[in-house]
C-alpha positions in Angstrom: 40.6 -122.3 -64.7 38.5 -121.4 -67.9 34.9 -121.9 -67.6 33.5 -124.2 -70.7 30.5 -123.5 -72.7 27.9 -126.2 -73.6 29.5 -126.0 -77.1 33.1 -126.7 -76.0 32.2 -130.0 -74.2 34.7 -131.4 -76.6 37.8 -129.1 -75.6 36.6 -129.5 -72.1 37.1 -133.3 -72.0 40.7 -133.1 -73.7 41.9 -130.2 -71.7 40.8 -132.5 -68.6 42.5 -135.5 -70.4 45.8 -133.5 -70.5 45.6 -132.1 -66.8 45.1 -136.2 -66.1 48.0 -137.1 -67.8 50.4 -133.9 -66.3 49.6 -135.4 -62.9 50.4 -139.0 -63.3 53.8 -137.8 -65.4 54.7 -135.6 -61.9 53.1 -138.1 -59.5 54.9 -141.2 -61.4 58.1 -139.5 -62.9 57.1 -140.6 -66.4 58.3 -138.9 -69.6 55.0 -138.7 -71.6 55.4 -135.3 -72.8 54.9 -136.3 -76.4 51.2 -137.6 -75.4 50.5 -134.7 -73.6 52.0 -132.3 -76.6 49.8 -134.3 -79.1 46.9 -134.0 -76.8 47.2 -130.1 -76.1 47.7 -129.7 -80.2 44.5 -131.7 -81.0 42.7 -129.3 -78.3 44.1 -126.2 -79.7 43.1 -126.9 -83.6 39.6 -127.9 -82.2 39.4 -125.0 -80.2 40.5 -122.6 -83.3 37.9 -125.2 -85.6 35.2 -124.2 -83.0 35.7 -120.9 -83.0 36.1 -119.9 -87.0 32.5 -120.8 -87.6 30.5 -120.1 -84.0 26.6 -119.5 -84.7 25.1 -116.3 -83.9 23.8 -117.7 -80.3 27.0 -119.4 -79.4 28.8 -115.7 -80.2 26.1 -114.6 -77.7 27.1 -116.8 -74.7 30.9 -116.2 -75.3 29.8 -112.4 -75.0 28.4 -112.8 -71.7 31.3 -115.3 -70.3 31.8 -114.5 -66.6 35.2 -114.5 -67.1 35.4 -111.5 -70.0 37.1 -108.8 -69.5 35.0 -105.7 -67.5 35.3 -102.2 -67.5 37.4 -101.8 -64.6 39.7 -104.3 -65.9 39.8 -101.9 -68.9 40.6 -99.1 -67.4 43.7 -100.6 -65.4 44.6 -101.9 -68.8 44.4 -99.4 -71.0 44.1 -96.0 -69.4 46.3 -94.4 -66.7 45.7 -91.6 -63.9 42.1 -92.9 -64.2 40.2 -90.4 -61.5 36.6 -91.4 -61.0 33.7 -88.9 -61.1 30.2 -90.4 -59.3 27.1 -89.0 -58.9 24.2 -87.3 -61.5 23.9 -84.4 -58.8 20.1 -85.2 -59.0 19.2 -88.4 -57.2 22.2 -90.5 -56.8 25.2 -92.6 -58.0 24.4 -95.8 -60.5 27.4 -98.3 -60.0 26.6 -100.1 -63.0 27.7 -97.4 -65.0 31.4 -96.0 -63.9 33.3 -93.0 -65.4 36.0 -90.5 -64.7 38.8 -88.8 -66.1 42.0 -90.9 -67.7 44.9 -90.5 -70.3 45.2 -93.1 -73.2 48.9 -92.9 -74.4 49.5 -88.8 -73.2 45.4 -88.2 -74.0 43.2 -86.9 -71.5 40.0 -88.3 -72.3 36.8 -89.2 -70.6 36.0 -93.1 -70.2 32.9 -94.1 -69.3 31.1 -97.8 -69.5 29.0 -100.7 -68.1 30.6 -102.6 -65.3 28.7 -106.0 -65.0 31.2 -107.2 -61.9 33.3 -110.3 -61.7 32.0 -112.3 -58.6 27.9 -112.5 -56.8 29.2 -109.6 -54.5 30.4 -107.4 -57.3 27.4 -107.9 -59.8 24.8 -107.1 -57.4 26.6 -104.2 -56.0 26.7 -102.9 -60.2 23.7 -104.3 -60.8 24.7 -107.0 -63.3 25.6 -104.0 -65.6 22.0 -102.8 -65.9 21.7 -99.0 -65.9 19.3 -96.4 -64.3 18.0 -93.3 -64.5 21.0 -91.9 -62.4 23.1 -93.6 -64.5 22.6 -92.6 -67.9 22.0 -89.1 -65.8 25.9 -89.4 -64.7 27.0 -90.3 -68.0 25.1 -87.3 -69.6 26.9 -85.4 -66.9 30.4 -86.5 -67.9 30.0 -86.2 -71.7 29.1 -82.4 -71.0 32.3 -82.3 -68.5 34.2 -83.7 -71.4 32.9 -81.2 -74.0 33.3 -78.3 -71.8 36.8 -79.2 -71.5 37.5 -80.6 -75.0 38.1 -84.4 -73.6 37.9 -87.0 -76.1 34.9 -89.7 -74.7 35.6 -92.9 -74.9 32.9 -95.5 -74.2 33.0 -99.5 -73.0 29.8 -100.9 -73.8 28.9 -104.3 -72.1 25.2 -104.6 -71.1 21.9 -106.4 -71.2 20.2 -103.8 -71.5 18.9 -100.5 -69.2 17.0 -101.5 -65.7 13.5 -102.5 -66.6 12.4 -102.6 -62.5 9.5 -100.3 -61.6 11.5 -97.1 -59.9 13.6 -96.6 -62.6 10.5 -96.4 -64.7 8.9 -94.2 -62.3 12.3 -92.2 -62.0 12.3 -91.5 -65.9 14.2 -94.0 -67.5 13.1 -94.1 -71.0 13.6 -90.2 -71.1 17.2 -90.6 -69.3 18.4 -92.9 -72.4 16.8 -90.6 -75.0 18.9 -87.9 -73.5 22.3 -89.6 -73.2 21.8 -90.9 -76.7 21.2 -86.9 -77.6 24.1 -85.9 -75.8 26.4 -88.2 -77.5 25.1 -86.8 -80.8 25.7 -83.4 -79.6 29.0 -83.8 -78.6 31.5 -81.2 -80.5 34.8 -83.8 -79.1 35.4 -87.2 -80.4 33.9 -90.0 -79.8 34.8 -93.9 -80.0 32.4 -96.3 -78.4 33.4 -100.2 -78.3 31.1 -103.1 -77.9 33.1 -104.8 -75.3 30.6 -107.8 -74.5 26.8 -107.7 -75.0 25.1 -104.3 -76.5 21.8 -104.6 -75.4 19.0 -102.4 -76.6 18.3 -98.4 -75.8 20.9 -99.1 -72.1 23.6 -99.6 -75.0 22.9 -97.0 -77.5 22.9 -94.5 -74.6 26.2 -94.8 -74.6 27.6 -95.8 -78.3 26.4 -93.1 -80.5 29.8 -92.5 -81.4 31.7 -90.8 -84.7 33.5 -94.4 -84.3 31.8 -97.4 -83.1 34.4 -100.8 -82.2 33.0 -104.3 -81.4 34.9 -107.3 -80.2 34.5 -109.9 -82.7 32.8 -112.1 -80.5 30.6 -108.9 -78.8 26.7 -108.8 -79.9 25.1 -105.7 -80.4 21.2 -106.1 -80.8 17.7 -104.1 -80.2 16.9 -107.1 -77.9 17.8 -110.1 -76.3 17.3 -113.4 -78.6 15.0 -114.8 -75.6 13.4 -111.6 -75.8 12.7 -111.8 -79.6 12.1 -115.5 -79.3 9.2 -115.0 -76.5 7.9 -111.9 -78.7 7.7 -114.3 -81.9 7.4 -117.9 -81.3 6.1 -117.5 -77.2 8.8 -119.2 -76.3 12.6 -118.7 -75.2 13.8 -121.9 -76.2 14.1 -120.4 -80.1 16.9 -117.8 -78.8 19.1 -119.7 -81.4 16.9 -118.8 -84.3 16.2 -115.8 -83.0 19.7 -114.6 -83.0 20.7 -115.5 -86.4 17.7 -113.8 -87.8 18.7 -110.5 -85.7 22.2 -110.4 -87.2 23.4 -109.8 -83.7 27.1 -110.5 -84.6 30.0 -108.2 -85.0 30.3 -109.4 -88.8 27.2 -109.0 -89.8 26.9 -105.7 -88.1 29.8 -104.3 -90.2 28.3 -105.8 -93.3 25.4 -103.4 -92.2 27.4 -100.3 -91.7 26.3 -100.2 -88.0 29.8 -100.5 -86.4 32.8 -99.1 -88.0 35.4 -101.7 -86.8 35.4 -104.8 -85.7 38.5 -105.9 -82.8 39.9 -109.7 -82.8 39.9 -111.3 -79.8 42.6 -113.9 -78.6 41.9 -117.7 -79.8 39.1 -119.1 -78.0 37.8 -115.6 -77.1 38.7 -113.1 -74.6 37.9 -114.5 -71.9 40.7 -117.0 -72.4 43.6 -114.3 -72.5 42.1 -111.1 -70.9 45.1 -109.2 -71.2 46.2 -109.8 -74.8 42.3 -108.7 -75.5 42.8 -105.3 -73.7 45.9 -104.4 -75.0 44.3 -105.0 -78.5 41.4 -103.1 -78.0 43.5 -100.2 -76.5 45.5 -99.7 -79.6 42.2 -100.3 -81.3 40.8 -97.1 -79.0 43.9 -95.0 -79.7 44.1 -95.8 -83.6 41.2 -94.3 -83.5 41.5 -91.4 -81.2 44.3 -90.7 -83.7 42.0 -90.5 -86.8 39.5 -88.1 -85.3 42.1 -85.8 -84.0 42.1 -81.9 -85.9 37.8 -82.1 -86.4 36.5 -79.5 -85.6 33.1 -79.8 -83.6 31.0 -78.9 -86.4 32.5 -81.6 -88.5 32.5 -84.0 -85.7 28.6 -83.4 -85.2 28.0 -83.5 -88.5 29.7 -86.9 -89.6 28.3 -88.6 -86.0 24.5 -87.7 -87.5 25.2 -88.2 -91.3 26.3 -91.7 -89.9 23.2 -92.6 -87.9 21.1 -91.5 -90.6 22.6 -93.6 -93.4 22.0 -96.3 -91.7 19.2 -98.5 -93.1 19.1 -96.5 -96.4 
């Protein structure tokens, strides 16, 4: 059963209209399949209507859908003989931010990302996808694994933002994020980082500065939050709609900036709606591109990674 956003009230009521009229037609024996076909149609242009011109905020709550797609879901997707590594070998292991070893059509890679979790249980065990110290520690950990071994990294991000509580403060976290951002710049493999979901400030950087940076087309990549900006600028959350559209948060506009390199469609009605036809997408997105940055050596692969970052804004 598909969860409905404010904005698809309208879908909402004829979906329900057509699972009314299924019941009565088994319940009665009637032949209305015509209705319920003319129904389901109507539903399905609105739904593609809706979804061909969604605002910058409505983009935002279909990128943090419950029912999207999460890293683990990914990885059993996409990658086989997926062997997970844990720990920063300094304080502890971070569940919101998973990694290990895999292979992505006969490639060994590393694959690491955000895991926000699908149920109550599951997101507070990860942390709703928030990282700490540890875990941006871990992820530094794996990207020098994968160099050592000349992996390919591959990284899923889908995240508010880092932790901002008090202990990962105190346990270093604004230095932990300036490091994994450093090692992903210093990586001599290739890199492809994908906005899966939300990219949320420094917590998402950490992980996506890549030689190639994916977004789902309904992802949002942004320094902030829009009720973050909105309570900066106008004291109040309540302008997260303007706020959003005057951060250029969306895939599009991002590409129009040169800040992502690529950006991944996602089933009608987003991915959330048909999780598996997503992930199979992005994967041959991931391995496209895998495919491109194959024969670089790691000088060249440093080099383009930092004459990318730097371009940007100029």
């Amino acid at each position: 059963m598909v969860s409905f956003l404010d904005f698809e009230k309208p879908i909402a009521a004829l979906e329900a209209r057509v699972a009314e009229l299924r019941e009565t037609a088994n319940e009665g024996d009637l032949n209305i399949d015509s209705e319920i076909d003319k129904l389901h149609q109507r539903s399905q242009k609105m739904l593609t209507d809706i979804y061909a011109k969604l605002t910058p905020w409505q983009k935002t709550q279909v990128a943090r859908h419950p029912d999207r797609p999460h890293f683990t879901h990914y990885v059993a997707g996409i990658f086989q003989d997926f062997v997970p590594l844990a720990g920063d070998r300094a304080f502890g292991d971070d569940q919101a931010i998973l990694g290990g070893f895999a292979t992505i059509n006969g490639r060994k890679v590393m694959v690491m990302g955000h895991e926000k979790g699908h149920d109550t249980a599951t997101r507070l065990k990860h942390n709703f996808g928030m990282g700490k110290p540890e875990g941006y520690r871990k992820a530094i950990r794996l990207m020098q694994l994968a160099d050592r071994f000349g992996l390919p990294v591959v990284t899923l991000v889908d995240t508010s933002g880092a932790f901002p509580g008090v202990q990962a403060e105190e346990r270093g976290q604004a230095e932990a994020i300036a490091r994994s951002t450093e090692a992903c710049l210093a990586l001599g493999v290739p890199m492809v980082a994908a906005v899966v979901g939300e990219g949320g400030s420094g917590g998402a950087i950490a992980l996506a500065a890549a030689n190639r940076v994916l977004m789902f087309e309904h992802a949002v990549y942004s320094v902030i939050s829009p009720e973050g900006c909105a309570s900066i600028l106008w004291r109040t959350a309540e302008k997260a709609s303007d706020a959003a559209t005057a951060m250029q948060v969306t895939a599009q506009d991002l590409k129009a900036l040169g800040v992502i390199d690529r950006i991944v469609p996602e089933p009608k009605g987003g991915a959330h709606r048909l999780p598996r036809e997503a992930i199979a997408t992005l994967g041959k997105a991931i391995a496209e591109e895998l495919d491109g940055l194959s024969g670089q050596d790691a000088a060249a692969l440093r080099s383009s990674r930092a004459d990318k970052f730097l371009a940007m804004g100029g």
